[in-house]
C-alpha positions in Angstrom: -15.7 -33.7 59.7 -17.4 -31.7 56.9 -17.3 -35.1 54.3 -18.7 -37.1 57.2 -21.6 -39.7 55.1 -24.9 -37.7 56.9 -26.3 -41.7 57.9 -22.8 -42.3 59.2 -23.2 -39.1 61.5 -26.6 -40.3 62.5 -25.1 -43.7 63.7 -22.6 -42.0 65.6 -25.1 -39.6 67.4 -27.8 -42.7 67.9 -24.7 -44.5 69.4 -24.4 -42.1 71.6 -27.9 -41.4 72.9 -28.3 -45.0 73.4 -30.4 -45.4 70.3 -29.0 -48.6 69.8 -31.5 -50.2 66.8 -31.1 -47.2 65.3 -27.6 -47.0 65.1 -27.3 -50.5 63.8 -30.2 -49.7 60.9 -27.7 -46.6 59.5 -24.9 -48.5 60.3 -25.9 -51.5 57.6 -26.6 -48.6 55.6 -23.6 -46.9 55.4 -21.6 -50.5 55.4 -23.3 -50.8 52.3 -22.0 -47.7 50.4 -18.6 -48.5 51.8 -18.4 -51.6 50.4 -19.4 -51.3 47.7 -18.9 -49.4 44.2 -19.1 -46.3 45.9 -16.1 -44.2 46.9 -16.3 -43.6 50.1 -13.9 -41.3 52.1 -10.8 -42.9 54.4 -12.8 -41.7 57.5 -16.2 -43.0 56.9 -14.8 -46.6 56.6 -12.5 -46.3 59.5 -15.3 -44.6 61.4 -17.6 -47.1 60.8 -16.1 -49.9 61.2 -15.1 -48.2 64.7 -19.1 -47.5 65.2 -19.2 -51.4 64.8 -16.8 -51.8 67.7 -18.8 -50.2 69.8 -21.9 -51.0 69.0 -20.7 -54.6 69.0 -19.8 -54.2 72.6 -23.4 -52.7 73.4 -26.1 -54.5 71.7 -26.0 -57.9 71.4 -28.4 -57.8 67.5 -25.1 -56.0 66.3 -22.9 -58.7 66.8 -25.6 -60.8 64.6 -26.3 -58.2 62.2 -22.0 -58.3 61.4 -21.7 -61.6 61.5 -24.1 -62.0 58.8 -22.3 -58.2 56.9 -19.4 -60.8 57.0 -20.7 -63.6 55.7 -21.9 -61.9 53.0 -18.2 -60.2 52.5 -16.7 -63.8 52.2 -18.9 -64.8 49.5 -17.9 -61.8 47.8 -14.0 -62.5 47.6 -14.7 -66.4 46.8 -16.4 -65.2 44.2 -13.6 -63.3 42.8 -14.4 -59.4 44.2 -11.3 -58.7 46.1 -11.9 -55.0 46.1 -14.2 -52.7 46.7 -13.6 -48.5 45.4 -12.0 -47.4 48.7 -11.4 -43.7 49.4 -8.8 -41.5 48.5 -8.4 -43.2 45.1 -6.9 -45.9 46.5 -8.9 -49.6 46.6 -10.2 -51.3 49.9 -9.1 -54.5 50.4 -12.3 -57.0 51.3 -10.2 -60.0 52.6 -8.8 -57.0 55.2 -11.6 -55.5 56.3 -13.5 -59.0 56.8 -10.5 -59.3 59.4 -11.1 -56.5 60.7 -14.9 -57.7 61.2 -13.3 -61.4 62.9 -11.3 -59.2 65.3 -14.5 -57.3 66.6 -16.1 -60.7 66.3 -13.1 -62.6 67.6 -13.6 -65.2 65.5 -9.9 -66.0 64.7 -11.0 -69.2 63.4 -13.1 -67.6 60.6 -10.0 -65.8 59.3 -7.6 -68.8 59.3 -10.6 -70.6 57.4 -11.2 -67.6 54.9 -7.3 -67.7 54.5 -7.1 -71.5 53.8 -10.1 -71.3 51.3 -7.8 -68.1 49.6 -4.9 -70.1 49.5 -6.6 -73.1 47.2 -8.3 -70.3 45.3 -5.4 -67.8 44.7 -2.5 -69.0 46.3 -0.5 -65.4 44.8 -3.2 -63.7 46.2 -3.1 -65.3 49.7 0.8 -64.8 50.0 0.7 -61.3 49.7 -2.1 -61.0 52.5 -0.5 -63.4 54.7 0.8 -61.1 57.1 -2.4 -59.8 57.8 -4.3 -63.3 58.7 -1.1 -64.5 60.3 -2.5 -62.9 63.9 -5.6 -64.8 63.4 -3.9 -68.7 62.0 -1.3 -68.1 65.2 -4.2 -67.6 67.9 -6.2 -70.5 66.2 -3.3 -73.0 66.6 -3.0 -73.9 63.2 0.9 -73.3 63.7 2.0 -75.7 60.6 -0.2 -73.1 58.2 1.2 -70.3 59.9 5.4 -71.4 59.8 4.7 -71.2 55.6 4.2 -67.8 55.9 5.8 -66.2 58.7 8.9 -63.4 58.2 12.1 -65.5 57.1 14.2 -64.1 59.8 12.2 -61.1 62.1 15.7 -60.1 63.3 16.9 -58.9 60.4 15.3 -55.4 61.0 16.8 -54.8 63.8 19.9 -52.6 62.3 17.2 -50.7 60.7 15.0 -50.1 63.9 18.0 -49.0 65.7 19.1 -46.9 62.7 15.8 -45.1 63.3 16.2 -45.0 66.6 19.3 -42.5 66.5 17.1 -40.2 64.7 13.5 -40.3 66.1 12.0 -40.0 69.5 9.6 -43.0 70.3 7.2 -40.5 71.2 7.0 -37.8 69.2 5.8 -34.4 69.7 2.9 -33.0 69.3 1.6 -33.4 65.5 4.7 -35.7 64.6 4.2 -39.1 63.5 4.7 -42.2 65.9 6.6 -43.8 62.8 9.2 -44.9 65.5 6.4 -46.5 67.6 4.8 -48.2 64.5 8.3 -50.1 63.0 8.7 -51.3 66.8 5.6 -52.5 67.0 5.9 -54.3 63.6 9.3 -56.1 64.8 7.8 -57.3 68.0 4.8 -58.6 66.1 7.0 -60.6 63.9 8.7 -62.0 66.7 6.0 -62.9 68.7 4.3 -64.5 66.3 7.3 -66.7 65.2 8.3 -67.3 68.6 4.3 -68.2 69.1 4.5 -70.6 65.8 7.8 -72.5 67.4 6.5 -72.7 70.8 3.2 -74.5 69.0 5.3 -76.9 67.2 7.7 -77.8 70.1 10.6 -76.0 69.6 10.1 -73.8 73.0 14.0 -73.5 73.0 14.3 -71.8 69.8 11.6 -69.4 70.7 13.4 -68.2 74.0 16.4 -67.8 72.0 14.2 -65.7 69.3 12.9 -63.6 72.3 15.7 -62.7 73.8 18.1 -61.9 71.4 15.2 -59.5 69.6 15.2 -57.8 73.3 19.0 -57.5 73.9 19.8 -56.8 70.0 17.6 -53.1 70.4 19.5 -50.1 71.1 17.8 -48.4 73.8 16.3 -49.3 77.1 13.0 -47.6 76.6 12.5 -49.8 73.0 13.4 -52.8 75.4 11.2 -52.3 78.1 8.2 -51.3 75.2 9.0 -54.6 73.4 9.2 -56.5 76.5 5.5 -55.2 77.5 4.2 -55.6 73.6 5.7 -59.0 73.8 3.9 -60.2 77.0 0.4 -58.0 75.6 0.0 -57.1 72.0 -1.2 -53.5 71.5 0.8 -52.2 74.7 2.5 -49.8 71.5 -0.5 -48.7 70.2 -2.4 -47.8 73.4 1.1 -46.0 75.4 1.2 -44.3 71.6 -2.4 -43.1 71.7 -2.0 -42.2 75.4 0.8 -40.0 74.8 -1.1 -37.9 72.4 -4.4 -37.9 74.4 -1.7 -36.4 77.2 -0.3 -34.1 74.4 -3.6 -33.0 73.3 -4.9 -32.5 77.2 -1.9 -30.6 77.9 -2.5 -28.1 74.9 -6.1 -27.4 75.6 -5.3 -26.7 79.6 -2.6 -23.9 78.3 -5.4 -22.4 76.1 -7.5 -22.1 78.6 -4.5 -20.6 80.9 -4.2 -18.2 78.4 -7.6 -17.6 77.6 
């Protein structure tokens, strides 16, 4: 990637090498800039924040040195900054990527928290990013906070999904977006979360129920057996989507080099 921020580049090649301290100095750096004022491109805030993974799972200092790039995130949208310039002209949302940070932290607890604080502080502002701390308030138990906002009914999708179904393969070929992949994936999240919340609040038999009529009510055996396996471990979609396109992807370069 031409655009690629140069410190960003150096964090991903000290990552590499091992060079873990310096990795984590150009990684604050660039955190900086993308949080900031600055417009920084789509890629060098996913990228980064992907460095942090990694890094994260290396070198212990990292997982200090984000916990503390959080903290400071927090203080910013209590004080009112909910954005920050973004890339592609469009705005970054702080309160999502301080999620993002709790989820390489796994610190649910921390989100539901920042949520609860959001929802004295801007209670408009916290309904329309409920869906994205919802995850987080579900897997710290707080299952009263998280029935308030959960999806009135998650079945109602499911004449869409199959709609969509008719038309689009749940793997796509190569190049074509995994959109069937993605609106699966965001059914059986809905699901699983109310069925999660009911299950914490005693009502075990209305979960079943919510389970398995979102299983028998899609269309096609291979969404079924997907959902079934998202349901029992979230991000099954996500990684048999990525797999597919790694295979894709493999399979291209070996007919090059057939043909070369």
């Amino acid at each position: 990637m031409d655009d690629l921020d140069p410190t960003l580049g150096q964090a991903v090649q000290a990552q590499h090498d091992g060079r873990y301290d310096e990795a984590l100095r150009c990684l604050l750096e660039v955190s900086g800039r993308v949080l900031a004022s600055e417009a920084p491109s789509r890629a060098d805030e996913f990228i980064t924040m992907f460095e942090w993974q990694l890094l994260t799972e290396a070198y212990a200092p990292a997982r200090e040195a984000l916990a503390r790039v959080r903290d400071a995130e927090v203080a910013r949208l209590l004080a009112g900054d909910a954005r920050f310039a973004g890339g592609d002209n469009r705005p970054g949302s702080r309160f999502t990527i301080v999620v993002k940070m709790n989820e390489l932290l796994g610190d649910a607890q921390a989100t539901r928290d920042l949520f609860v604080g959001l929802v004295t502080l801007a209670p408009a502002q916290a309904r329309q990013l409920a869906y994205r701390a919802l995850p987080a308030i579900v897997a710290a138990g707080d299952f009263a906070l998280a029935e308030r906002y959960l999806a009135r009914d998650p079945l109602a999708r499911l004449d869409e999904l199959n709609d969509l179904a008719q038309r689009l393969p749940l793997f796509p070929p190569e190049g074509g977006a995994p959109r069937l992949a993605a609106e699966l994936s965001n059914f059986v999240q809905d699901v699983r979360l109310c069925a999660a919340t009911w299950d914490g609040l005693g009502r075990g038999a209305e979960a079943s129920e919510l389970r398995m009529a979102a299983l028998a009510g899609l269309a096609s055996d291979e969404m079924r057996v997907l959902a079934r396996r998202e349901l029992a471990e979230p991000g099954t979609i996500h990684r048999e989507t990525a797999a597919h396109q790694m295979a894709q992807e493999d399979a291209r370069d070996a007919a090059g080099g057939v043909a070369g």
